[in-house]
N, C-alpha and C positions, 0 to 999 in steps of 0.2 A: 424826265418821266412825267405823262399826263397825269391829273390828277384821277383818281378814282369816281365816274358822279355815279352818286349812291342818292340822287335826286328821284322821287316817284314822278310816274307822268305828269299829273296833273290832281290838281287839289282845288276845288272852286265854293269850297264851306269853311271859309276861315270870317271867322271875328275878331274885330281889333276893337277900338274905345272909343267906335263910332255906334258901338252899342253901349254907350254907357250908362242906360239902365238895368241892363244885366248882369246882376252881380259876379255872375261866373267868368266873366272878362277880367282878366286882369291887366294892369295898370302898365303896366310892360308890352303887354302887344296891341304895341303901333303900326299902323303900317310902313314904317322905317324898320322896325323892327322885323315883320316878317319879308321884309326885301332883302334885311342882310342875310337873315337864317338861307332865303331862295333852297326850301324842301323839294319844292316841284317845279319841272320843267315848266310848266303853265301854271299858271296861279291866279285866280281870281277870289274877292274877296267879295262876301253877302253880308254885309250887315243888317242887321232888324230893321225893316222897313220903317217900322214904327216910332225909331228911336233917331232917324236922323232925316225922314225925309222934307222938313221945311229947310235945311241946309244940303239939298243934295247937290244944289253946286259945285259946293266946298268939297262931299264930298267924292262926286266924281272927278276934280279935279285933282285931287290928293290921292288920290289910286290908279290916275293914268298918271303924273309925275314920276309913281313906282313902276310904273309898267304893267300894271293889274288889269284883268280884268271888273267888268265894272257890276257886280250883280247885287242882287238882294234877298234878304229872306221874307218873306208875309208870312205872317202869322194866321191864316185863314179867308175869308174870304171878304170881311170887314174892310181888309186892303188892296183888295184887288185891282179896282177900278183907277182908284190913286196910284199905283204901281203902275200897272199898264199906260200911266199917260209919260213917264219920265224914260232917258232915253238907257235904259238897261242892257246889257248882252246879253243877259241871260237873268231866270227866277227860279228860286227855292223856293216852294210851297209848302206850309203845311196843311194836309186835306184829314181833315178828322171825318169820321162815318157821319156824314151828313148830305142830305141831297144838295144843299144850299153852298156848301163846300166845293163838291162834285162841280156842280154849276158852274162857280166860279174862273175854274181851271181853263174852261172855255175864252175866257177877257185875256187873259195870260198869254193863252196858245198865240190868241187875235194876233199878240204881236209881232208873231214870226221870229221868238226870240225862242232858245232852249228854254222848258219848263221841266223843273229837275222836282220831283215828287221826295220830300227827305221823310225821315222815320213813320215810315208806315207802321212799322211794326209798334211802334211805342203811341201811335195815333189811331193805332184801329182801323188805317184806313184800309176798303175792300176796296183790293187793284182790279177787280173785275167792273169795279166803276170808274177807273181813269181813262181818259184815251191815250192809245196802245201808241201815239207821237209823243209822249210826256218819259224824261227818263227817269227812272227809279233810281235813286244815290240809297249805297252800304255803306255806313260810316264806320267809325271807331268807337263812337261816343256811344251810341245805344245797340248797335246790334247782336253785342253778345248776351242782352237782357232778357231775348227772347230767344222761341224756338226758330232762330230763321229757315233752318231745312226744310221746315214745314209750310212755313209760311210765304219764302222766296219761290221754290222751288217748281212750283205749278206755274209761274209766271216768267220761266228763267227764257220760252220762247215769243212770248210774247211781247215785252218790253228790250230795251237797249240800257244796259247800268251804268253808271256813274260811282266811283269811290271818289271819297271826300274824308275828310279828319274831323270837322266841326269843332276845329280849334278855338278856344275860350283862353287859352292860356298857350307860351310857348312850349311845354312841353307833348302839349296836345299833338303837336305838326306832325301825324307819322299818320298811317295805315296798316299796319301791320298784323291788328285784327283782321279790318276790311278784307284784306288782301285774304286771308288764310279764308272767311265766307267765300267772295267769288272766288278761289279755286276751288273749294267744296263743291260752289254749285257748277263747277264750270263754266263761268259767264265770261264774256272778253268785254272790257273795260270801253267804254266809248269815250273817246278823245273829242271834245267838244270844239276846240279849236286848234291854231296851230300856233306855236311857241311864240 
């Protein structure tokens, strides 16, 4: 008998202990570690730009040994320029309500790489200032902190979504919120790459 896969499409906001100044990492997810879990069909992992990029060698070499994709998170727009010159598959941004912010997004785009827009909702940021190529990630972590019917909802034709987990820890690895928002809003998940 086949096994059952109860594996999500795809997940590309996981943290492992290449953000180890993040205290919400825990010490347990490696990326050996989420290879063996394998939650998602596709898997890519963003670690804090901030926190590893003088070793991004190492670590993009230790997340394609896993089969990972290879992306990152920036913390705004202080790292953008740094970001965009390393060879990424994709960026997680975070854009707080700033023009300077906004701006940034632009260096990112330059790369012809996905720019994945995460917690607008918990950042304030107005999606009527991103361009409408950029995709908006539903996590797990923060969207049920806010009103997102309110706040997705005007934007559900204009953007393409992304659900992510924004796992800090293993038990983090699911969607299961995510999932229950895009069907509310009705959005179809955008598959960034292929297995």
């Amino acid at each position: 008998m086949d096994k059952f896969d109860c594996r999500v499409p795809q997940d590309l906001h996981i943290h492992t202990i290449f953000s180890h100044l993040d205290s919400a990492v825990a010490e347990a997810q490696t990326p050996e570690f989420v290879a063996r879990i394998n939650h998602a069909k596709v898997t890519g992992i963003s670690d804090h730009f901030e926190h590893f990029y003088e070793r991004f060698e190492d670590y993009k070499t230790t997340l394609k040994q896993y089969g990972f994709y290879v992306g990152t998170e920036v913390d705004g727009s202080e790292y953008t320029r740094e970001a965009a010159q390393l060879d990424f598959d994709y960026y997680i941004y975070h854009c707080r309500n700033s023009i300077k912010e906004y701006r940034a997004i632009d260096t990112l785009l330059d790369t012809e790489k996905p720019v994945i827009i995460a917690h607008p909702l918990v950042l304030d940021t107005n999606l009527n200032q991103v361009p409408p190529e950029c995709y908006i990630e539903i996590n797990n972590r923060y969207v049920w902190q806010n009103d997102w019917r309110k706040r997705l909802m005007p934007f559900t034709g204009r953007f393409k979504f992304v659900i992510g987990s924004d796992a800090h820890k293993p038990n983090w690895l699911n969607h299961n919120v995510a999932r229950y928002v895009a069907g509310e809003l009705r959005i179809e998940e955008s598959i960034l790459f292929d297995k």
